[in-house]
C-alpha positions, 0 to 999 in steps of 0.5 A: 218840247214846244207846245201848241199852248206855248206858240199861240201864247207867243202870237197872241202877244205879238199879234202875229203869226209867223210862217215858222210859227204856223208851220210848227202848229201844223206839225204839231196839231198833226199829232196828239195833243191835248184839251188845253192845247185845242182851246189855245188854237181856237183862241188864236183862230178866233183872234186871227178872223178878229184881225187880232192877230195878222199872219205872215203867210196871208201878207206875202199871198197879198203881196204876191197878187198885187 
């Protein structure tokens, strides 16, 4: 099974977040997980507000209100 710490790896090399890839997280975050697993998403929250990494999602609302 995938891990939290397995997909942002994964972003964080590619500097992007797809919309699978976000939909994952949000499963998998709704279950238990653990310290490594929270430190790694924080990491790729802090890499997205940085602009490090861009999100598919947040592309397609700019795309949509233009």
């Amino acid at each position: 099974m995938t891990r939290i710490r397995d997909v942002v790896k994964v972003a964080l090399a590619k500097g992007y977040l797809t919309l699978e890839a976000e939909e994952s997280l949000r499963k998998m975050l709704a279950n238990p997980y653990d310290q490594e697993d929270f430190q790694a998403f924080m990491m790729l929250q802090e890499a997205a507000m940085m602009g490090q990494v861009k999100q598919q999602s947040r592309e397609i609302l700019e795309t949509a209100q233009k």
